[in-house]
PQR file of N, CA, C, O and H, with PARSE charges and radii, in Angstrom:
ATOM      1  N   UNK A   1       4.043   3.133 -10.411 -0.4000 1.5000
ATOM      2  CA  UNK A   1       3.937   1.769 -10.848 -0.0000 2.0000
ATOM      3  C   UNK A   1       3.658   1.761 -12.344  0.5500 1.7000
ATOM      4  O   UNK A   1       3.047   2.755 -12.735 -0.5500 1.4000
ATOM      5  N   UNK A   2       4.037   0.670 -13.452 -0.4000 1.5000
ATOM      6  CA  UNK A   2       4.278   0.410 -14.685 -0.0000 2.0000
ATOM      7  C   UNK A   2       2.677  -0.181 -14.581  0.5500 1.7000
ATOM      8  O   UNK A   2       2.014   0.544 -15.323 -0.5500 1.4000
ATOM      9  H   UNK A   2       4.534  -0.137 -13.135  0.4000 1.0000
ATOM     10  N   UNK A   3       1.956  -1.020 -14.069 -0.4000 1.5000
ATOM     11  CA  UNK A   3       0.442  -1.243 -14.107 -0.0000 2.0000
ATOM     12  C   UNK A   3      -0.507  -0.793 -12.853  0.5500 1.7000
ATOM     13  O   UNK A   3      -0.170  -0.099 -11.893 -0.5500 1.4000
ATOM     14  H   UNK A   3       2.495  -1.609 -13.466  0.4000 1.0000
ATOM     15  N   UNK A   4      -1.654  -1.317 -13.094 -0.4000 1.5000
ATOM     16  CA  UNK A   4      -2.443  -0.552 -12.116 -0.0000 2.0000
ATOM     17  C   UNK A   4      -2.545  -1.656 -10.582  0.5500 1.7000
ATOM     18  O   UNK A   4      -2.479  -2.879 -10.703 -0.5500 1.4000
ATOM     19  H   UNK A   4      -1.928  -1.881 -13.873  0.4000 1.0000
ATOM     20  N   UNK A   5      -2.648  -1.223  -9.714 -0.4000 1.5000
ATOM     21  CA  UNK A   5      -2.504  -2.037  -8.467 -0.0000 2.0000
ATOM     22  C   UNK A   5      -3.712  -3.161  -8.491  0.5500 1.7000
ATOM     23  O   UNK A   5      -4.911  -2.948  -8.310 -0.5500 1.4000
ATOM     24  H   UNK A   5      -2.701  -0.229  -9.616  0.4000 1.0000
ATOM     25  N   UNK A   6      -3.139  -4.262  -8.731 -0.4000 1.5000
ATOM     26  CA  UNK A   6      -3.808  -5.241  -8.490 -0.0000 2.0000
ATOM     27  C   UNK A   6      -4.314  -5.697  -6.912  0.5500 1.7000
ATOM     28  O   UNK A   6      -3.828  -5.017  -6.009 -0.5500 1.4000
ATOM     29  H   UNK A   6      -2.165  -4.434  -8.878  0.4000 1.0000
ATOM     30  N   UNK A   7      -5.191  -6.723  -6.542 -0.4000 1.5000
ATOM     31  CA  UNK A   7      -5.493  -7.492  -5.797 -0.0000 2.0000
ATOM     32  C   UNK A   7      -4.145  -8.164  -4.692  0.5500 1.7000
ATOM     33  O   UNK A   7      -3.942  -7.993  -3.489 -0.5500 1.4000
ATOM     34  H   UNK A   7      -5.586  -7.275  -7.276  0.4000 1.0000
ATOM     35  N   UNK A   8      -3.496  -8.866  -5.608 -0.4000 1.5000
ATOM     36  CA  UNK A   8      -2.296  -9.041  -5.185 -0.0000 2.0000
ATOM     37  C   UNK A   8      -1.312  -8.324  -4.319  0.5500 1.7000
ATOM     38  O   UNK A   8      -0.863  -8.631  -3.215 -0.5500 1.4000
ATOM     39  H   UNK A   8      -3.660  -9.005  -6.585  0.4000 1.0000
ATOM     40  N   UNK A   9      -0.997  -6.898  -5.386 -0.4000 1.5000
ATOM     41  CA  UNK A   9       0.046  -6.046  -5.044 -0.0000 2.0000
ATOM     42  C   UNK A   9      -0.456  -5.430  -3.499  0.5500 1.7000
ATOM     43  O   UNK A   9       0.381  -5.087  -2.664 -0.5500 1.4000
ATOM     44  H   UNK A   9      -1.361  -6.648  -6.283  0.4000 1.0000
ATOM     45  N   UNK A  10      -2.036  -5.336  -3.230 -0.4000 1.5000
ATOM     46  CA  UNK A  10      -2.296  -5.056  -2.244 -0.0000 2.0000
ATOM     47  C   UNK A  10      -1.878  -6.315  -1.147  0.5500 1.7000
ATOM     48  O   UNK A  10      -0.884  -6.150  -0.440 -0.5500 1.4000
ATOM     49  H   UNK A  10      -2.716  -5.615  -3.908  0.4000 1.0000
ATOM     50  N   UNK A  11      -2.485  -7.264  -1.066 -0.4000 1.5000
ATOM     51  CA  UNK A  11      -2.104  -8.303  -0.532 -0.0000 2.0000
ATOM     52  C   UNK A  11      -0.585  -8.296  -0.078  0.5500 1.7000
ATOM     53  O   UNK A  11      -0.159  -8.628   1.028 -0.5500 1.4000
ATOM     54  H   UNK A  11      -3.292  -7.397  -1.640  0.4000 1.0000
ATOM     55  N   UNK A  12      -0.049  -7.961  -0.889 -0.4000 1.5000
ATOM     56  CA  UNK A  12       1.710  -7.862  -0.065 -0.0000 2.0000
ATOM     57  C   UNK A  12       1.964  -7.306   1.039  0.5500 1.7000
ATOM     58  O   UNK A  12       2.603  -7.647   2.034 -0.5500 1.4000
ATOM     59  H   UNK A  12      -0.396  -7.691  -1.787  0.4000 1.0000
ATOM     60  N   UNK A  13       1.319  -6.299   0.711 -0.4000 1.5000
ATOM     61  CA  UNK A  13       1.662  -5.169   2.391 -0.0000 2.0000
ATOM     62  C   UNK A  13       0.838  -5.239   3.363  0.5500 1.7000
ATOM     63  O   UNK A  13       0.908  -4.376   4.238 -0.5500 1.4000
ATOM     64  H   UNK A  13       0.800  -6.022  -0.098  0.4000 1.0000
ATOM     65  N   UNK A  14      -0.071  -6.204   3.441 -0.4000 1.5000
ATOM     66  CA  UNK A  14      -0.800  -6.623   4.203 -0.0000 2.0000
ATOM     67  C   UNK A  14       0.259  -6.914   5.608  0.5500 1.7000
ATOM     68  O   UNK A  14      -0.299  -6.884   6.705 -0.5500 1.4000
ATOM     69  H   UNK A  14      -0.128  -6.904   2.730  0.4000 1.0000
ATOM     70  N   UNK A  15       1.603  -7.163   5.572 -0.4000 1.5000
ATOM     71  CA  UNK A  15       2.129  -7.550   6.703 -0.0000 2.0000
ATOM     72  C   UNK A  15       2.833  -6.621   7.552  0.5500 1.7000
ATOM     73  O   UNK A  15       3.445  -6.872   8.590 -0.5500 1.4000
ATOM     74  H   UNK A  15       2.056  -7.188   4.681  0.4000 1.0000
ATOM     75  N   UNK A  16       2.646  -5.391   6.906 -0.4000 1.5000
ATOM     76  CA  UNK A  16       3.652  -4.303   7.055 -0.0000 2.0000
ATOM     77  C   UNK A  16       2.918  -3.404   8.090  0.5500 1.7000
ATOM     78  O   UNK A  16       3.541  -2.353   8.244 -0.5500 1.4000
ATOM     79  H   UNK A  16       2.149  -5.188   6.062  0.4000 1.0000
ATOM     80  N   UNK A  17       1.730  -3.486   8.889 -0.4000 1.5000
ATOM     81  CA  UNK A  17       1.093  -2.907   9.683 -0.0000 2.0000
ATOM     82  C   UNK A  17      -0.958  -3.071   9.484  0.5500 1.7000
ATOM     83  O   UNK A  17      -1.653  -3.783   8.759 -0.5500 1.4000
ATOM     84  H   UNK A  17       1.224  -4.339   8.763  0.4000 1.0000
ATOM     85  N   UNK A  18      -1.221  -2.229  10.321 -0.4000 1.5000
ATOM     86  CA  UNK A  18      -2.715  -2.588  10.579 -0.0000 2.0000
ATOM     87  C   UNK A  18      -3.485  -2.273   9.117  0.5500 1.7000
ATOM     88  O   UNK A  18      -3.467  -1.096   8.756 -0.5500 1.4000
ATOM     89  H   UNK A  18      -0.656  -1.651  10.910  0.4000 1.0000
ATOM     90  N   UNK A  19      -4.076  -3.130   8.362 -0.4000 1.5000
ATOM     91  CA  UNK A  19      -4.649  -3.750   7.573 -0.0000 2.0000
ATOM     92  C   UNK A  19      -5.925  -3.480   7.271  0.5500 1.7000
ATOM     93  O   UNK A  19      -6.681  -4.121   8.000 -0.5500 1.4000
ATOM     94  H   UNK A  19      -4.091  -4.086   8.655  0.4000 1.0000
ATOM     95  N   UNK A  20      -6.700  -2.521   6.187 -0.4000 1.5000
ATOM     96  CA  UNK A  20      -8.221  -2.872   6.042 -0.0000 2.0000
ATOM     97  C   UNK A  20      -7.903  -2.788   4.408  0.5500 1.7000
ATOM     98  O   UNK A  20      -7.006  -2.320   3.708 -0.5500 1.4000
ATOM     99  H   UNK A  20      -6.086  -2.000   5.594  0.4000 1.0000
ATOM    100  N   UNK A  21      -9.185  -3.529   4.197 -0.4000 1.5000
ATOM    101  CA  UNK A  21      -9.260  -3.900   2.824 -0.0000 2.0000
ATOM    102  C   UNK A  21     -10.478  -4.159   2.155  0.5500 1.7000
ATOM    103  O   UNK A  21     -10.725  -5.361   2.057 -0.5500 1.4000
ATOM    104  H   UNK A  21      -9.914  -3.909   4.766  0.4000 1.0000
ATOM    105  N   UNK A  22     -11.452  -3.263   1.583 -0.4000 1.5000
ATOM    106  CA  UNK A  22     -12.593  -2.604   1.509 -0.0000 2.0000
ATOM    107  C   UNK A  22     -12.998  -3.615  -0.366  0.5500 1.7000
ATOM    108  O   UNK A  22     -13.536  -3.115  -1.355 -0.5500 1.4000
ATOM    109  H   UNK A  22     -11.251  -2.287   1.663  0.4000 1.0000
ATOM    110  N   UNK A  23     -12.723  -4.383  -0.277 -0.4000 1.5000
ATOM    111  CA  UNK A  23     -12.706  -5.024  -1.613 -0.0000 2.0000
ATOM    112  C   UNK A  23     -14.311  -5.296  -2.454  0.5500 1.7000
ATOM    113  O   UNK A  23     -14.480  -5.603  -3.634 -0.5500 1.4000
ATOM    114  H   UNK A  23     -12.286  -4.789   0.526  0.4000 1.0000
ATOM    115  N   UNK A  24     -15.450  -5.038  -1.286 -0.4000 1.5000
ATOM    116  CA  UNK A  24     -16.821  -5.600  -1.892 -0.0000 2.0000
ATOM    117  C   UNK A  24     -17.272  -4.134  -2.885  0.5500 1.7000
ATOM    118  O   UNK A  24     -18.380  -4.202  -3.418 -0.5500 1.4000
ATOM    119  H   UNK A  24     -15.313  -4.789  -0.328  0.4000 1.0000
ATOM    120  N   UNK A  25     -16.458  -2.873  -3.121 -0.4000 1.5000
ATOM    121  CA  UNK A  25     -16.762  -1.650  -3.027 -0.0000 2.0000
ATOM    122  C   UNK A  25     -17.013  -1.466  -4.582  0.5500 1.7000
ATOM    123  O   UNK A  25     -16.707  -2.440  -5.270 -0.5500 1.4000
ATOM    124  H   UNK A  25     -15.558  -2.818  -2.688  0.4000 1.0000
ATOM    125  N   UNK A  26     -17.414  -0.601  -5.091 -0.4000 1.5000
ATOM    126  CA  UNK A  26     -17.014  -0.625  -6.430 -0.0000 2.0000
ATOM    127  C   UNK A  26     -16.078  -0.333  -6.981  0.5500 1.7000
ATOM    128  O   UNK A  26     -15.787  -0.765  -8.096 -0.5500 1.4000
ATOM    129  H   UNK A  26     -17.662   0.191  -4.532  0.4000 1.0000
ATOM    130  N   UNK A  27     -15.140   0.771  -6.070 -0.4000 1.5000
ATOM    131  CA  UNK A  27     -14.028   1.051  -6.312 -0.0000 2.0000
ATOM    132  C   UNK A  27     -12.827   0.467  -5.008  0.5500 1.7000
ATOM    133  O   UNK A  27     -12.209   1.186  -4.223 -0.5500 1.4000
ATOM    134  H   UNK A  27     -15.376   1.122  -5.164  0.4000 1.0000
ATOM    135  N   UNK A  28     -12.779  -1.003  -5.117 -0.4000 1.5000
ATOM    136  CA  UNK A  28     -12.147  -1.618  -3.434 -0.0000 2.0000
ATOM    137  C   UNK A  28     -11.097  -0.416  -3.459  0.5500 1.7000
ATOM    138  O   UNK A  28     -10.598   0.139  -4.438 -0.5500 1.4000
ATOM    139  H   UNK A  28     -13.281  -1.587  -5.754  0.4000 1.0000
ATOM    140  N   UNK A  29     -10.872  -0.133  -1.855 -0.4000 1.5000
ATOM    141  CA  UNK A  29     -10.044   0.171  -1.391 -0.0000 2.0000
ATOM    142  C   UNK A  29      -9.417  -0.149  -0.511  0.5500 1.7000
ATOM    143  O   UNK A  29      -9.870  -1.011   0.243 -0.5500 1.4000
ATOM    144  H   UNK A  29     -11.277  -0.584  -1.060  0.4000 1.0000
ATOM    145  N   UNK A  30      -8.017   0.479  -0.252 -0.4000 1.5000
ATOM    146  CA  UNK A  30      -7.166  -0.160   1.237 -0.0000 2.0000
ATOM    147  C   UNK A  30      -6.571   0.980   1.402  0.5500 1.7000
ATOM    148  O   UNK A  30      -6.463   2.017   0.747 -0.5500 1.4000
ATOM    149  H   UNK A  30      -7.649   1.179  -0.864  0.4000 1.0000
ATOM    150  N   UNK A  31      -5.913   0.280   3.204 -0.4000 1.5000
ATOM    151  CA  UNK A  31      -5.452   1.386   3.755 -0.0000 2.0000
ATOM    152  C   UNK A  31      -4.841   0.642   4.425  0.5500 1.7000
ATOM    153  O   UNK A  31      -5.420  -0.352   4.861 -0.5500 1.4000
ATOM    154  H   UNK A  31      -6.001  -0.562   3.736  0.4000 1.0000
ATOM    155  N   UNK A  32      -3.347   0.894   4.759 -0.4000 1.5000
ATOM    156  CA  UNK A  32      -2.640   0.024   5.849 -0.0000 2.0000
ATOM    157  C   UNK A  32      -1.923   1.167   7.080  0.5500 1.7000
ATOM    158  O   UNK A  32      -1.975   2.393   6.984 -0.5500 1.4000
ATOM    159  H   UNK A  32      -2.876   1.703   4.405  0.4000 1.0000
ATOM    160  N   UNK A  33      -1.568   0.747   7.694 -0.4000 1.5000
ATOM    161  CA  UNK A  33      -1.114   2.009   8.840 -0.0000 2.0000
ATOM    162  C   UNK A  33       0.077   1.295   9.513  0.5500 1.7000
ATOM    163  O   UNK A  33      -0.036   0.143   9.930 -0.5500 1.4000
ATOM    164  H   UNK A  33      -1.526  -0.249   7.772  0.4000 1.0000
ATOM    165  N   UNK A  34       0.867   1.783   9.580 -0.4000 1.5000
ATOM    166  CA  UNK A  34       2.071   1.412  10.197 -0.0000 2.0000
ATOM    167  C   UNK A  34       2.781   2.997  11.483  0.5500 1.7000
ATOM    168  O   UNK A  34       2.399   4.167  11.459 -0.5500 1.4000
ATOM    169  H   UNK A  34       0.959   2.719   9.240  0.4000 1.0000
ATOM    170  N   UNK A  35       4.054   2.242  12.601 -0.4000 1.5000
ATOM    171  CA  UNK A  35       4.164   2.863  13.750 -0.0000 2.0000
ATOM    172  C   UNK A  35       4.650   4.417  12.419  0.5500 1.7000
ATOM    173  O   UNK A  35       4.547   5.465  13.058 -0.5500 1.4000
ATOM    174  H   UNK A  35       4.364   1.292  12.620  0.4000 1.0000
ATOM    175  N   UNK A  36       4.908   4.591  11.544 -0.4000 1.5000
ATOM    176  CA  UNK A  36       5.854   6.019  10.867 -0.0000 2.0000
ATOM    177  C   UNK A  36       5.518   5.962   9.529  0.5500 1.7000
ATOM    178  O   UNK A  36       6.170   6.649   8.742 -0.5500 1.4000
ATOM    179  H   UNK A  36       4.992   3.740  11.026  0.4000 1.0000
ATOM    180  N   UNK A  37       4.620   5.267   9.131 -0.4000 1.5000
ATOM    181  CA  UNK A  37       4.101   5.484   7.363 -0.0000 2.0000
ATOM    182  C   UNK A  37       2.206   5.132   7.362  0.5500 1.7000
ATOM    183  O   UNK A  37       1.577   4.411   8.136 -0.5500 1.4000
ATOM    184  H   UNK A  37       4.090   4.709   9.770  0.4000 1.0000
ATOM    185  N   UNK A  38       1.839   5.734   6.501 -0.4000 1.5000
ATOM    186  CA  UNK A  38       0.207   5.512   5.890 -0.0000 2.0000
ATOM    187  C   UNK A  38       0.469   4.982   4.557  0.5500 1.7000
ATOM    188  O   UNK A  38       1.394   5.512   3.941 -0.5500 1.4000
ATOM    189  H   UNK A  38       2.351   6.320   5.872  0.4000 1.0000
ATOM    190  N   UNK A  39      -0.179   4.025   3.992 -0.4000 1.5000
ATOM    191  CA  UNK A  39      -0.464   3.921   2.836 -0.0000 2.0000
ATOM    192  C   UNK A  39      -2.236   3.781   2.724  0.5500 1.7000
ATOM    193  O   UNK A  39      -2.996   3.560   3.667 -0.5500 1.4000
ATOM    194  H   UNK A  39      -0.931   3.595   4.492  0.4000 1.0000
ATOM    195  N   UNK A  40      -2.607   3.984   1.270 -0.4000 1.5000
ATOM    196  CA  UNK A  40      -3.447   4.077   1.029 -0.0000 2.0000
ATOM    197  C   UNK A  40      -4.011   3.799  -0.334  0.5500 1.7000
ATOM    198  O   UNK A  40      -3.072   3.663  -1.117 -0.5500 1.4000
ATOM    199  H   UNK A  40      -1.989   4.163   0.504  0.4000 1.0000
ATOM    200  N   UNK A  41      -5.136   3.665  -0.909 -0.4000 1.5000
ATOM    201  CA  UNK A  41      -5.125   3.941  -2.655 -0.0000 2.0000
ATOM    202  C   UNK A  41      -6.531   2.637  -3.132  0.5500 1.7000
ATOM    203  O   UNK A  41      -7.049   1.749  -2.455 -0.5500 1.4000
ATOM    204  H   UNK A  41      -5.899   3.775  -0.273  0.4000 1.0000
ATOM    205  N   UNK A  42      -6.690   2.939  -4.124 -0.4000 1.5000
ATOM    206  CA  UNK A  42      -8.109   2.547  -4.945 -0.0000 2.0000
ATOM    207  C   UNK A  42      -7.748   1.513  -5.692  0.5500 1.7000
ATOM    208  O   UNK A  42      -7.191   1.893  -6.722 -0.5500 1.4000
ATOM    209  H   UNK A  42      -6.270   3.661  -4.674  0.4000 1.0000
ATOM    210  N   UNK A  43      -7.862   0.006  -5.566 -0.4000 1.5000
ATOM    211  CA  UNK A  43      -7.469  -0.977  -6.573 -0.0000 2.0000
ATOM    212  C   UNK A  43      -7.699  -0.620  -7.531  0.5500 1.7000
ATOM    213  O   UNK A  43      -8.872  -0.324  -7.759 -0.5500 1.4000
ATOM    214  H   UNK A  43      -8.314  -0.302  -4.729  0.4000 1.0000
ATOM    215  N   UNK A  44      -6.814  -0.487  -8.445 -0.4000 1.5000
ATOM    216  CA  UNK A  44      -7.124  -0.378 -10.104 -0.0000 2.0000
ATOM    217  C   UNK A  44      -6.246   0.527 -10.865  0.5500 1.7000
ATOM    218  O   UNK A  44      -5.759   0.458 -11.994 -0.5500 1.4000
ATOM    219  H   UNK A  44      -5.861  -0.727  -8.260  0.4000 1.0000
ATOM    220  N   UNK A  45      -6.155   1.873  -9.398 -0.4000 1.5000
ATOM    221  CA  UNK A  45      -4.710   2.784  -9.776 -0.0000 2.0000
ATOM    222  C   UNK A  45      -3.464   2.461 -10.481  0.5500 1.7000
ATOM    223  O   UNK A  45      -2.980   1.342 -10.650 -0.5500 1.4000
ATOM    224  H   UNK A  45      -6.551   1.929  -8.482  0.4000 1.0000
ATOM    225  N   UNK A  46      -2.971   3.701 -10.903 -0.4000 1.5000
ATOM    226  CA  UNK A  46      -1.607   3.156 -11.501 -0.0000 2.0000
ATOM    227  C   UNK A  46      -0.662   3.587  -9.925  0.5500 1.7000
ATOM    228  O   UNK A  46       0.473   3.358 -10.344 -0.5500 1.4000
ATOM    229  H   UNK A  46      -3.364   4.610 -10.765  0.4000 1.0000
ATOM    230  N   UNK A  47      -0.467   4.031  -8.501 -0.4000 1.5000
ATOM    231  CA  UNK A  47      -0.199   4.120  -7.740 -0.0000 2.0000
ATOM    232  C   UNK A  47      -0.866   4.137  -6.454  0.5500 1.7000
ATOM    233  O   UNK A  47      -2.040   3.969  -6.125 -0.5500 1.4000
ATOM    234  H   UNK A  47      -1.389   4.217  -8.160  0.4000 1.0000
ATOM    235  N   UNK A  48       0.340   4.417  -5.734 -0.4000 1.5000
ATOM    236  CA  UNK A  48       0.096   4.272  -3.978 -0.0000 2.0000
ATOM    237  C   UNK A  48       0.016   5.355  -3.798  0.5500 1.7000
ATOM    238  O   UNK A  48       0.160   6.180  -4.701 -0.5500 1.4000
ATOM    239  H   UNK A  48       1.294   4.553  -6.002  0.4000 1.0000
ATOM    240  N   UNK A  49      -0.287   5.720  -2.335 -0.4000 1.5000
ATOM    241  CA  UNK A  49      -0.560   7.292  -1.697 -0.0000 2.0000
ATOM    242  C   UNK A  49       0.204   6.494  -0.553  0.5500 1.7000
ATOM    243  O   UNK A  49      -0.108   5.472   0.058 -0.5500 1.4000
ATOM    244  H   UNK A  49      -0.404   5.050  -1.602  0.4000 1.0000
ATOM    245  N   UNK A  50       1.388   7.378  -0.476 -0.4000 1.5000
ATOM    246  CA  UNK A  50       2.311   6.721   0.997 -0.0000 2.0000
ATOM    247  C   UNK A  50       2.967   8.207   1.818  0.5500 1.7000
ATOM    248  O   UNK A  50       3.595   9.172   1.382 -0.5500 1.4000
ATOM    249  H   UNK A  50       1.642   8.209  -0.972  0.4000 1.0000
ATOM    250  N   UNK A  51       2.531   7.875   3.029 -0.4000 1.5000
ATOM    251  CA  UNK A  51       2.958   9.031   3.826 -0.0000 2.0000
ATOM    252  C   UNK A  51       3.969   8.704   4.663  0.5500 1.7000
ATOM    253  O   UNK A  51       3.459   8.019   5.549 -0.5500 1.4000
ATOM    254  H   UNK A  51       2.021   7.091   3.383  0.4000 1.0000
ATOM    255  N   UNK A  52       5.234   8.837   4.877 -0.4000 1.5000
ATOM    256  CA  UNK A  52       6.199   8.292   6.060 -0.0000 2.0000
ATOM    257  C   UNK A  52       7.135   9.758   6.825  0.5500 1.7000
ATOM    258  O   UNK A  52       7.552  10.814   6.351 -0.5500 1.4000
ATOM    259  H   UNK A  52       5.649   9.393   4.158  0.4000 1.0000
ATOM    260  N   UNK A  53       7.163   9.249   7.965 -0.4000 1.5000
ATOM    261  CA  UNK A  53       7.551  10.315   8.934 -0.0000 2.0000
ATOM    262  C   UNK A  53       9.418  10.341   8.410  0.5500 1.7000
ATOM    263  O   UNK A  53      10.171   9.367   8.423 -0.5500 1.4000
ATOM    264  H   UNK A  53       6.824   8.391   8.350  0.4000 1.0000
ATOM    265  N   UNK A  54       9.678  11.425   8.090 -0.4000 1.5000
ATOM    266  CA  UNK A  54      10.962  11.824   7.645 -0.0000 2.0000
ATOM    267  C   UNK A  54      12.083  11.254   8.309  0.5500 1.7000
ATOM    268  O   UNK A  54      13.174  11.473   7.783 -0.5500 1.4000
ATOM    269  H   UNK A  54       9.066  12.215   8.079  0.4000 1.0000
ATOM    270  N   UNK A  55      12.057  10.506   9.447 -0.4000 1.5000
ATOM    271  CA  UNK A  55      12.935   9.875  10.409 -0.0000 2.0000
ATOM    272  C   UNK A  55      13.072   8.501   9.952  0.5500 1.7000
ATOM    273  O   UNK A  55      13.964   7.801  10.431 -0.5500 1.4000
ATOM    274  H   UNK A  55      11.171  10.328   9.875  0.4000 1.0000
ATOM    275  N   UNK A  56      12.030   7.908   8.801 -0.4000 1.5000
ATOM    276  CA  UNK A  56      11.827   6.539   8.404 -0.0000 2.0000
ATOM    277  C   UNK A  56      11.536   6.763   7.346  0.5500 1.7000
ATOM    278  O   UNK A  56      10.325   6.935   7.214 -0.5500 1.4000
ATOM    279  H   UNK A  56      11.305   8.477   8.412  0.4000 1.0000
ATOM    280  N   UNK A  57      12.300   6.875   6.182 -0.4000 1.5000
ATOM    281  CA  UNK A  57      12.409   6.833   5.134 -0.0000 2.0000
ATOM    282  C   UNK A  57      12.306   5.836   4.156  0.5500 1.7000
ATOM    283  O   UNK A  57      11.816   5.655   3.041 -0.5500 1.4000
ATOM    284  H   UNK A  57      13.285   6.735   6.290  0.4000 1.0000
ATOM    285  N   UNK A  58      13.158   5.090   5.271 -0.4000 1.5000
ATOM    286  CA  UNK A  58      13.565   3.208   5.066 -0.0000 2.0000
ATOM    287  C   UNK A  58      12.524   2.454   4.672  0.5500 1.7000
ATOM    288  O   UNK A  58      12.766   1.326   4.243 -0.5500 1.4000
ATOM    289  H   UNK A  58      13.555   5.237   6.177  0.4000 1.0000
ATOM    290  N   UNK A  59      10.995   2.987   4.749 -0.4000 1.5000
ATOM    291  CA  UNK A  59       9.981   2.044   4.813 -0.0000 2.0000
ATOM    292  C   UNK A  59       9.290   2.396   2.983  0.5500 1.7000
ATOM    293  O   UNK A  59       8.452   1.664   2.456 -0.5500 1.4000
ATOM    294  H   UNK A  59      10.798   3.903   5.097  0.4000 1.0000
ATOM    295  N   UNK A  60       9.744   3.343   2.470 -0.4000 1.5000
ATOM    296  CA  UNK A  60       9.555   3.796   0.870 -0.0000 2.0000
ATOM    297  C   UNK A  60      10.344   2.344   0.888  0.5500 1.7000
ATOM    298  O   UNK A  60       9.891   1.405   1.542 -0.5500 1.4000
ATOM    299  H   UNK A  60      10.425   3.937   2.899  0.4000 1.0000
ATOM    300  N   UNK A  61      11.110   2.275   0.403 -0.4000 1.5000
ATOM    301  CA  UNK A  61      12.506   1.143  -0.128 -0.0000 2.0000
ATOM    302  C   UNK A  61      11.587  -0.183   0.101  0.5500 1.7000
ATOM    303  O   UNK A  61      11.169  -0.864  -0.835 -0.5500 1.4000
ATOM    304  H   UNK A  61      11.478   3.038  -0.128  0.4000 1.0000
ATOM    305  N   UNK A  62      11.399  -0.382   1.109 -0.4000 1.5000
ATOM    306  CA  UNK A  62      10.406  -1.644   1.832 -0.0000 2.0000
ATOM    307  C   UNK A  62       9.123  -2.343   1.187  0.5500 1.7000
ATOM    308  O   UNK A  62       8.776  -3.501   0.955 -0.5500 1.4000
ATOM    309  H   UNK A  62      11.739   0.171   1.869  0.4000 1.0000
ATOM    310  N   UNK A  63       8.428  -0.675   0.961 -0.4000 1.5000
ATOM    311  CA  UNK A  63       7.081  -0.747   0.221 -0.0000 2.0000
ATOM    312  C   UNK A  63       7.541  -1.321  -1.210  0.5500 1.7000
ATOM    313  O   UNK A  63       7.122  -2.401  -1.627 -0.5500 1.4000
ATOM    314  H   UNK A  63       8.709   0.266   1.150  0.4000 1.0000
ATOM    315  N   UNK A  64       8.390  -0.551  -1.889 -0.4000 1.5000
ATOM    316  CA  UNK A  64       8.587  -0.593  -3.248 -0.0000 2.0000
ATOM    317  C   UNK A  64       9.244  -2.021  -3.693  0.5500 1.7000
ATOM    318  O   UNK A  64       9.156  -2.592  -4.779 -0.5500 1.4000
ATOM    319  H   UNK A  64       8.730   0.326  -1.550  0.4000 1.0000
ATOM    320  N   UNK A  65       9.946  -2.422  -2.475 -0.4000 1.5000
ATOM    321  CA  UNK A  65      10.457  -4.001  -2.495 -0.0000 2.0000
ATOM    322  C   UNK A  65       9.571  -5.275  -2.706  0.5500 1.7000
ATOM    323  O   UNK A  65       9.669  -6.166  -3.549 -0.5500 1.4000
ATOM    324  H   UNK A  65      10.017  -1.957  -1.592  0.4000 1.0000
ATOM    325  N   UNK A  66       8.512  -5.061  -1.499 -0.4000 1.5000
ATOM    326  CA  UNK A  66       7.239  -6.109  -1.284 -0.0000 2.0000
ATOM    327  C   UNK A  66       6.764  -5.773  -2.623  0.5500 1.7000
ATOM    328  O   UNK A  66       6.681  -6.773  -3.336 -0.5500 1.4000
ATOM    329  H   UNK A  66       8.432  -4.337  -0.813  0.4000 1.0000
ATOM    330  N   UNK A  67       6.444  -4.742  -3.158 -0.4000 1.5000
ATOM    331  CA  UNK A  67       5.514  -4.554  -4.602 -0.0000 2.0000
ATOM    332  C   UNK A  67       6.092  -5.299  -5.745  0.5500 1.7000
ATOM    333  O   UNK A  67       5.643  -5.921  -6.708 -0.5500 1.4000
ATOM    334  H   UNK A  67       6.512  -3.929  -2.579  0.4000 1.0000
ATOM    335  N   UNK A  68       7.200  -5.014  -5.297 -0.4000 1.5000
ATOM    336  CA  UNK A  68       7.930  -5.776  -6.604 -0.0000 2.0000
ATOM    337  C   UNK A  68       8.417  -7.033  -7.077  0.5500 1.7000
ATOM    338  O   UNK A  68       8.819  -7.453  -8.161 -0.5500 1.4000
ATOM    339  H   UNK A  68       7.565  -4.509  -4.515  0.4000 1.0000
ATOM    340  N   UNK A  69       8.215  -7.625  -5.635 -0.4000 1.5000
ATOM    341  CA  UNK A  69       8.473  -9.243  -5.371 -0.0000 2.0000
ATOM    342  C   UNK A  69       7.601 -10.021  -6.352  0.5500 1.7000
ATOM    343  O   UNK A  69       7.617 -11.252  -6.351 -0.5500 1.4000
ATOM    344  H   UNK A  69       7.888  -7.283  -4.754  0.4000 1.0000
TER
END
């Protein structure tokens, strides 16, 4: 990513599978979980930590779409 993950950018993928969002923290964090990908990462980063099962690739493209909306 060109800036650091906002509030927002998290908020997008909020729909994309099971959802926590650790925001009171000093460093908020999230974590979303989906049926073939993990994401993960520290508001404020300049990126994501995304894990997807090699059979679903499709869901990189997805992530990087919602972010960019």
């Amino acid at each position: 990513m060109e800036e650091p993950v906002t509030e927002e950018d998290i908020l997008k993928l909020k729909p994309m599978g099971s959802f926590l969002y650790l925001s009171m923290l000093r460093a908020p964090f999230f974590k979303i979980d989906g049926d073939y990908f993990h994401i993960k990462e520290i508001k404020g980063n300049g990126h994501f930590w995304v894990a997807v099962h090699k059979e679903h690739t499709c869901y990189v493209e997805k992530i990087k779409i919602l972010v960019e909306s």
